[in-house]
C-alpha positions in Angstrom: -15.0 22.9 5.1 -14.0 19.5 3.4 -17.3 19.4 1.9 -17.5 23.1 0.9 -14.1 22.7 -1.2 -14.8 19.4 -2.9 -18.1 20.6 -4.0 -16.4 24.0 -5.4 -13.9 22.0 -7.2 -16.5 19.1 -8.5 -18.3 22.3 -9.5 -15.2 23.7 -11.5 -13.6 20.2 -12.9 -16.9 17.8 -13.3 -18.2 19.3 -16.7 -15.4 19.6 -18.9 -13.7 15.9 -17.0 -16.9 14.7 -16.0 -16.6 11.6 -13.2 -12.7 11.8 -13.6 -13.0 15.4 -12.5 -15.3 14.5 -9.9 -12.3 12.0 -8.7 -9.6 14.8 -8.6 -11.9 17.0 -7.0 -12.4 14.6 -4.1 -8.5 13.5 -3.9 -7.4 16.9 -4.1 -9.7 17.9 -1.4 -8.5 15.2 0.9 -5.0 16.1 0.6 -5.2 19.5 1.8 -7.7 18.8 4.5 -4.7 16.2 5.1 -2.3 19.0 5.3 -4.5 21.5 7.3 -5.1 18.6 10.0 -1.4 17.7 10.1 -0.7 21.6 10.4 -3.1 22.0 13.5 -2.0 18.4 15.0 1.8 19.1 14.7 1.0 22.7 16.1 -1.1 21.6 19.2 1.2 18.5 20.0 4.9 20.3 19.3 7.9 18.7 18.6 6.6 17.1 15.5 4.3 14.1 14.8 7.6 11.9 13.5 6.3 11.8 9.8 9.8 11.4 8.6 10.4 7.9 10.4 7.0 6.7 9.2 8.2 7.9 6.3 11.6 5.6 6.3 9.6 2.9 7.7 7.0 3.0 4.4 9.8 2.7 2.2 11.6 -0.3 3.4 8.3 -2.0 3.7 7.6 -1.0 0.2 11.5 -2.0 -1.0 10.5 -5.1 0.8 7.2 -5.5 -1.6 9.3 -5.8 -4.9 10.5 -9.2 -4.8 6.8 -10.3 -4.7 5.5 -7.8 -7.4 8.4 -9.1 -9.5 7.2 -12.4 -8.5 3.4 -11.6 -9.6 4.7 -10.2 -12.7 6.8 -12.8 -14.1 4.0 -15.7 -13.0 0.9 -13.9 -14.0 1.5 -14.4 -17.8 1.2 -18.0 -17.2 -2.6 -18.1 -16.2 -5.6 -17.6 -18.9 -7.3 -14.5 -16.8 -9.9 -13.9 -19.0 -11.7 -17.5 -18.9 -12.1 -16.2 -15.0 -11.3 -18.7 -12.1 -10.0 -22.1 -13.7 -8.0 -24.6 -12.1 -4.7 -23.1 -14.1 -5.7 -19.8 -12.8 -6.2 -21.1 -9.4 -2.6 -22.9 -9.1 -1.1 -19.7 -10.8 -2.9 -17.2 -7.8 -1.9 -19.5 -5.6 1.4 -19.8 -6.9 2.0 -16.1 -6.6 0.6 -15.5 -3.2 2.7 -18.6 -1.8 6.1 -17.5 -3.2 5.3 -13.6 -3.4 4.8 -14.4 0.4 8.1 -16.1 1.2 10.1 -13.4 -0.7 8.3 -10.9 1.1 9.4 -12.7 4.5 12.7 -12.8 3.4 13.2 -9.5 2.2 11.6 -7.8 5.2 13.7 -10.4 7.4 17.1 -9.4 5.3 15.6 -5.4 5.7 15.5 -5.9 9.5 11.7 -5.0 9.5 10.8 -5.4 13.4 7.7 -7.0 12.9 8.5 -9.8 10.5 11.3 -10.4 12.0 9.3 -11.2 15.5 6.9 -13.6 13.4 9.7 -15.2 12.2 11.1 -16.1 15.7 7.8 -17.3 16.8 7.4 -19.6 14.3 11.3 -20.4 14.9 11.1 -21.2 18.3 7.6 -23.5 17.5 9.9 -25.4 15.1 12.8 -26.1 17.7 15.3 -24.5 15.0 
C-alpha cells in the first residue's frame, strides 16, 4: 500500500519537481502510512499508545538542545570550514562538542530529564562528591 501511494504521488509530483518531488512524495507517503499504523495500533491496543507524554518528553529534551546549538552557533564562525579538517577546525569541533556537551548536561540536569540525571549520579558517586 506504502509503495502503491508513493509511486502514485512520485508519478504526479516528479516531472514538474523532479528529485525534490520525488522527496515529498516519499515523505508524504510515510506520514500517512504513519498515521494509518498509529490508527490501527491505538485501535487494537485501547486506551491510547501515550503519544502525548512522548510528546512532553521530546520537547524538554529538545529545550534542553538549545544551549548547545547556541553554543555551535556562536563558535562555528571561528573555524575556516572550507580548507576542510585543519588543526583550527579540529580545536573548534572539538570545542563545540566539549562545551555544547556540558550545557547539554546541565540543562537536561536543571530540566529534571530522568536519564541524565541518573548519569550524572553515577559519575557523582565514582567521584566521592
Amino acid at each position: 500500500c506504502g509503495v502503491g501511494l508513493t509511486y502514485v504521488l512520485g508519478r504526479i509530483l516528479c516531472p514538474k519537481y523532479g528529485v525534490n518531488g520525488l522527496a515529498a512524495a516519499l515523505s508524504t507517503s510515510t506520514i500517512l502510512q504513519l498515521c494509518a499504523y498509529m490508527f490501527v495500533v491505538r485501535r487494537l491496543i485501547g486506551g491510547g499508545l501515550g503519544l502525548p507524554a512522548l510528546g512532553r518528553y521530546f520537547f524538554i529534551v529538545a529545550l534542553a538542545s538549545l544551549p548547545s546549538i547556541g553554543i555551535g552557533l556562536l563558535l562555528k564562525p571561528i573555524g575556516h570550514w572550507e580548507e576542510g579538517l585543519t588543526l583550527i577546525n579540529f580545536f573548534v569541533l572539538s570545542g563545540i562538542g566539549l562545551f555544547g556537551g556540558v550545557a547539554y548536561v546541565v540543562a537536561a540536569t536543571l530540566l529534571k530529564i530522568e536519564e541524565v540525571k541518573s548519569i550524572v549520579d553515577k559519575f557523582r558517586r565514582k567521584l566521592g562528591v
